[in-house]
C-alpha positions in Angstrom: 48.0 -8.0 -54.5 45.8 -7.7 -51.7 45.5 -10.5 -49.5 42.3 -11.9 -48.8 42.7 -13.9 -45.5 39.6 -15.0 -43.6 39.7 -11.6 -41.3 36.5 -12.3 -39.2 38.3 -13.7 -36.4 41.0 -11.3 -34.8 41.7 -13.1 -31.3 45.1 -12.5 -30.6 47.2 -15.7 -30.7 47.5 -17.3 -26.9 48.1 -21.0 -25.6 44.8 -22.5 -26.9 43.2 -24.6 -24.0 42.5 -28.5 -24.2 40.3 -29.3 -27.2 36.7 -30.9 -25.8 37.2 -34.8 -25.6 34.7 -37.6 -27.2 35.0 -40.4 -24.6 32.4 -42.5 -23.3 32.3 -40.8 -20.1 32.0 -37.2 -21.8 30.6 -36.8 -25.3 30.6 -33.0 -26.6 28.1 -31.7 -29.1 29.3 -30.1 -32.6 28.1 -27.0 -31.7 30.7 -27.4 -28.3 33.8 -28.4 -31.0 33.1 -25.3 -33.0 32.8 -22.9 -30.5 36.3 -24.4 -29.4 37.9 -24.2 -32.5 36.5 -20.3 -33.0 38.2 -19.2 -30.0 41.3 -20.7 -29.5 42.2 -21.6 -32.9 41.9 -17.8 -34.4 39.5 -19.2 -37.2 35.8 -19.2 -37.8 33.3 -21.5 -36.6 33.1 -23.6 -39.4 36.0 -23.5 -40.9 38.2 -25.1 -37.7 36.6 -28.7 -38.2 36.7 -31.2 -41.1 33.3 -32.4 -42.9 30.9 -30.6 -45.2 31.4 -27.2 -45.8 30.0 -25.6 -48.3 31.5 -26.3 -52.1 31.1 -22.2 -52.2 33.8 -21.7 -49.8 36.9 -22.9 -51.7 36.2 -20.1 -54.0 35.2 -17.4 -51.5 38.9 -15.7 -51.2 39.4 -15.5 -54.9 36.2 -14.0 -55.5 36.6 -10.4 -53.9 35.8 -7.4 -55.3 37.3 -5.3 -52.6 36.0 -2.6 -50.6 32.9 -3.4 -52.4 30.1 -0.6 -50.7 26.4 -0.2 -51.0 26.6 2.9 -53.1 29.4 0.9 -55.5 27.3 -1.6 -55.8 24.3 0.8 -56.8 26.4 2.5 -59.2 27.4 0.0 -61.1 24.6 -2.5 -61.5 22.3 -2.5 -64.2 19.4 -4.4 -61.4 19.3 -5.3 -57.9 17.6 -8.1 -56.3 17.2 -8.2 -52.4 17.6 -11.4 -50.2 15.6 -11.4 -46.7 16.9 -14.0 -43.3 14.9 -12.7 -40.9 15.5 -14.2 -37.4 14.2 -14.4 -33.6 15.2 -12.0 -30.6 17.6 -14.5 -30.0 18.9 -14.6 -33.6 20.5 -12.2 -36.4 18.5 -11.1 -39.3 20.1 -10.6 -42.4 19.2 -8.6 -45.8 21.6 -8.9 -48.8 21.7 -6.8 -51.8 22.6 -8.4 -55.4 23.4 -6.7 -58.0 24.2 -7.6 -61.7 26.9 -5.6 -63.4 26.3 -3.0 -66.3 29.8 -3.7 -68.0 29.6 -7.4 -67.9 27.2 -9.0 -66.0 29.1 -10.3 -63.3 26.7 -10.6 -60.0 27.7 -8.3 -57.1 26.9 -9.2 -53.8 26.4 -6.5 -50.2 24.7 -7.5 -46.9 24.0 -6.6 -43.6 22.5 -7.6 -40.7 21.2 -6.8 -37.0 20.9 -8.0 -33.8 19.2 -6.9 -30.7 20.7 -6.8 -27.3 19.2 -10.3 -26.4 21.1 -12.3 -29.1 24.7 -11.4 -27.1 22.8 -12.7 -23.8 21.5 -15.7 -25.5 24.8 -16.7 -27.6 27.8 -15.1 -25.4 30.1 -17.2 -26.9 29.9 -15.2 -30.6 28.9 -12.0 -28.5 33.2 -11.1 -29.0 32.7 -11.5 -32.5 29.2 -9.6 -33.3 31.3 -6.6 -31.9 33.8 -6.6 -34.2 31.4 -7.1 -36.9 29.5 -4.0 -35.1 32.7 -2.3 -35.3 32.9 -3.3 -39.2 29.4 -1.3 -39.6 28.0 -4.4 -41.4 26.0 -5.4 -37.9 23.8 -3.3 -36.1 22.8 -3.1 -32.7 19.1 -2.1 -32.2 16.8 -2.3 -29.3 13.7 -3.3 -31.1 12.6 -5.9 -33.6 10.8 -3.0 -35.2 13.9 -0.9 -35.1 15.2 -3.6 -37.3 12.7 -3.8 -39.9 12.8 0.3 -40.4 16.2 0.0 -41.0 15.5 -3.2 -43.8 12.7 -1.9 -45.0 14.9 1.6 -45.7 17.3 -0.2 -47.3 15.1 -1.5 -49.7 13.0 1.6 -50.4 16.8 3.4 -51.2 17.0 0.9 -54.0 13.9 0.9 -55.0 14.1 5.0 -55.6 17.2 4.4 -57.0 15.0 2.4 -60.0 17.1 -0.7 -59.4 14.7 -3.6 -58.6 12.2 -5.1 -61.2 8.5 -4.4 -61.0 8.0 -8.0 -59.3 10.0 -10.5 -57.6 12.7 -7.5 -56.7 12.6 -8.2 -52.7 12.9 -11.6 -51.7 12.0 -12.8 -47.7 12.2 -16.2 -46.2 8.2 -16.1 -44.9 9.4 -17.6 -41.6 9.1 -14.5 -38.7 8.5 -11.9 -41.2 5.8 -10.1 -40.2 7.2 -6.6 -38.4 9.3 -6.6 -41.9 6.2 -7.0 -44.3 4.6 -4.6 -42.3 7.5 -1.9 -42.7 7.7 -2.8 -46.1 4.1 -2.3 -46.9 3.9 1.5 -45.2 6.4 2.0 -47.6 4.1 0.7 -50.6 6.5 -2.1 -51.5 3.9 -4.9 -51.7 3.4 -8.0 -54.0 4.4 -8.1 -56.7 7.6 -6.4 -56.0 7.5 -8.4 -52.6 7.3 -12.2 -53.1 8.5 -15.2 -50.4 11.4 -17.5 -51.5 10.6 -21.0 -50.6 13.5 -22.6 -48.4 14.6 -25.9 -48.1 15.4 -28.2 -51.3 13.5 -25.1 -53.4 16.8 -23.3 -52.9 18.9 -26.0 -54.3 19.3 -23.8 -57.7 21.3 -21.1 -55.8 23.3 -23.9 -53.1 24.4 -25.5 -57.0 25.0 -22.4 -58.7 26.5 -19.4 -56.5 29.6 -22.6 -56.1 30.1 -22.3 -59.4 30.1 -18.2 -60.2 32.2 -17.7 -57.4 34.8 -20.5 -59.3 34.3 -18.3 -62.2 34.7 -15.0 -60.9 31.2 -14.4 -61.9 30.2 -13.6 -58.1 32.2 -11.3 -56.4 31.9 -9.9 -52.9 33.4 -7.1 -50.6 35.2 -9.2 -48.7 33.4 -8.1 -45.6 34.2 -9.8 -42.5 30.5 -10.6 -41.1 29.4 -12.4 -44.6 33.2 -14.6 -44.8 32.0 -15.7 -41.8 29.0 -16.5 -42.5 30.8 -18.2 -45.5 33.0 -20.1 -43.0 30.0 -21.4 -40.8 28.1 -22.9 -43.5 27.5 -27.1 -43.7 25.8 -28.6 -46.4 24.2 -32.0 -46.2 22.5 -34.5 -48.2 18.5 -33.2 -48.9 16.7 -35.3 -51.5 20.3 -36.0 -53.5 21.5 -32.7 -53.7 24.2 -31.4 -51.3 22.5 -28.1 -49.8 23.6 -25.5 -46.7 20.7 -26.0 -43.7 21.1 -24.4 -40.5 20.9 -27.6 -38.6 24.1 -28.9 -40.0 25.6 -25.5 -39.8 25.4 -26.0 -35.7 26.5 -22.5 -33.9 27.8 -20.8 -36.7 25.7 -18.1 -37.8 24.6 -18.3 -41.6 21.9 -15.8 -41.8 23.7 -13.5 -43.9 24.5 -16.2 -46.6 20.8 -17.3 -46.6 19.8 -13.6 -47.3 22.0 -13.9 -50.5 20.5 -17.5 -51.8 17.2 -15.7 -51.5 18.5 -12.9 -53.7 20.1 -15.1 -56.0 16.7 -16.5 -56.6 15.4 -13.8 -57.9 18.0 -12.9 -59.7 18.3 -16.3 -61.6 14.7 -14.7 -63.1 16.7 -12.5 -65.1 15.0 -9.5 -64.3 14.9 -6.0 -65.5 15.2 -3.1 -63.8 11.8 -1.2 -63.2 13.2 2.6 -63.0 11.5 3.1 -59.5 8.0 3.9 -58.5 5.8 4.7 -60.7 4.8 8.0 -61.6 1.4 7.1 -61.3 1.4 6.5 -57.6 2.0 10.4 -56.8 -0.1 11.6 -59.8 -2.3 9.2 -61.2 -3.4 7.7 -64.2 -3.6 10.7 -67.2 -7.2 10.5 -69.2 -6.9 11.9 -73.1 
């Protein structure tokens, strides 16, 4: 059996130094305690303290589907839905592809992400692990927010010729910081309907309850790629109008952009849709008069 240990993390083991004290004279921030626990307790942000994380994780090593690409993925889904994070220049952006499986159903579930140079300058104490996850090929490195939203908007326009998303609610974005993304999108006539926004916040409380409970079931599976179990690892859920749900705030410095993405694409998906076949042939030829 192949083992499916957290392998986000790959800090060789050395004589950790002094965890951050709480005292009155010195009171550290979460963010200070996870950043601690990353690096000198080989494990993710996230993961090295107690409290909330998120009822998905529990499930997250049993779920794997491993060596799970983008083509596989393609292959063997019946429909995909897509799942947008976009972030700052000091922030990742993430994009996650869902798909549901032909032979039974089961959901399927790639992402990626990018960052631009100014994220490692701006968060140095992740910058170690955004390389490895460079390395991985599931981050890239680009120079330009447009750079970034090519690259997306490619993505999307690869399964959308592949006739995998519906004809409406197939590409899903969080309407915060979009625009350079929209804009891609749209020279590459994917445009409303096809292109909706996912409200955030307690409207995503659907996929925070549900994704727990298909990954439990095995009816979830991911490729047990290092960038997204981290992302997995970094999540916090908190209390938001009395339903437990992940928010960046109580996720603190762990970076959960790629796990957003994929509760934007499980929205969609939870609309049962059916697969389009691609653009229409109408766009290149128009409309036939008998």
């Amino acid at each position: 059996m192949v083992s499916t240990a957290w392998p986000a993390t790959r800090a060789s083991p050395t004589t950790a130094k002094p965890a951050p004290t709480t005292n009155s004279a010195f009171k550290v921030s979460k963010e200070a305690e996870q950043i601690w626990a990353s690096q000198h307790l080989n494990i993710e942000i996230g993961v090295g303290l107690g409290g909330s994380a998120w009822s998905g994780a529990m499930h997250w090593e049993e779920a794997v589907c491993e060596g799970l690409t983008l083509d596989e993925l393609l292959e063997q889904s019946e429909v995909c839905t897509i799942g947008v994070d976009w972030g700052g220049a000091d922030d990742l952006a993430a994009l996650a592809v869902l798909g549901r499986r032909k032979v039974d159903k089961v959901w399927l579930l790639w992402v990626r992400a990018w960052a631009r140079p100014s994220v490692f300058e701006q968060r140095p104490k992740i910058a170690p692990q955004l390389r490895d996850f460079e390395a991985d090929g599931d981050l890239k490195v680009v120079a330009t927010g447009e750079e970034q939203a090519a690259e997306a908007a490619a993505i999307c326009a690869r399964i959308w010729a592949a006739g995998k998303l519906p004809e409406a609610s197939g590409i899903g974005l969080d309407s915060a910081g979009i625009a350079l993304l929209f804009d891609a999108l749209t020279a590459l006539e994917m445009t409303d309907p096809l292109v909706q926004a996912v409200k955030q916040g307690w409207a995503l409380q659907t996929a925070h309850q549900t994704l727990p409970l298909k990954l439990e079931s095995k009816r979830l599976l991911h490729g047990n790629q290092p960038l997204l179990n981290w992302s997995v690892g970094n999540a916090k859920q908190e209390l938001v109008r009395n339903n437990y749900m992940v928010t960046k705030e109580a996720s603190g410095a762990g970076k959960i952009d790629p796990l957003m993405a994929a509760l934007d694409a499980a929205m969609l998906m939870f609309l049962n849709p059916a697969a389009s076949g691609g653009p229409s042939v109408y766009e290149s030829r128009g409309i036939l008069m008998i």
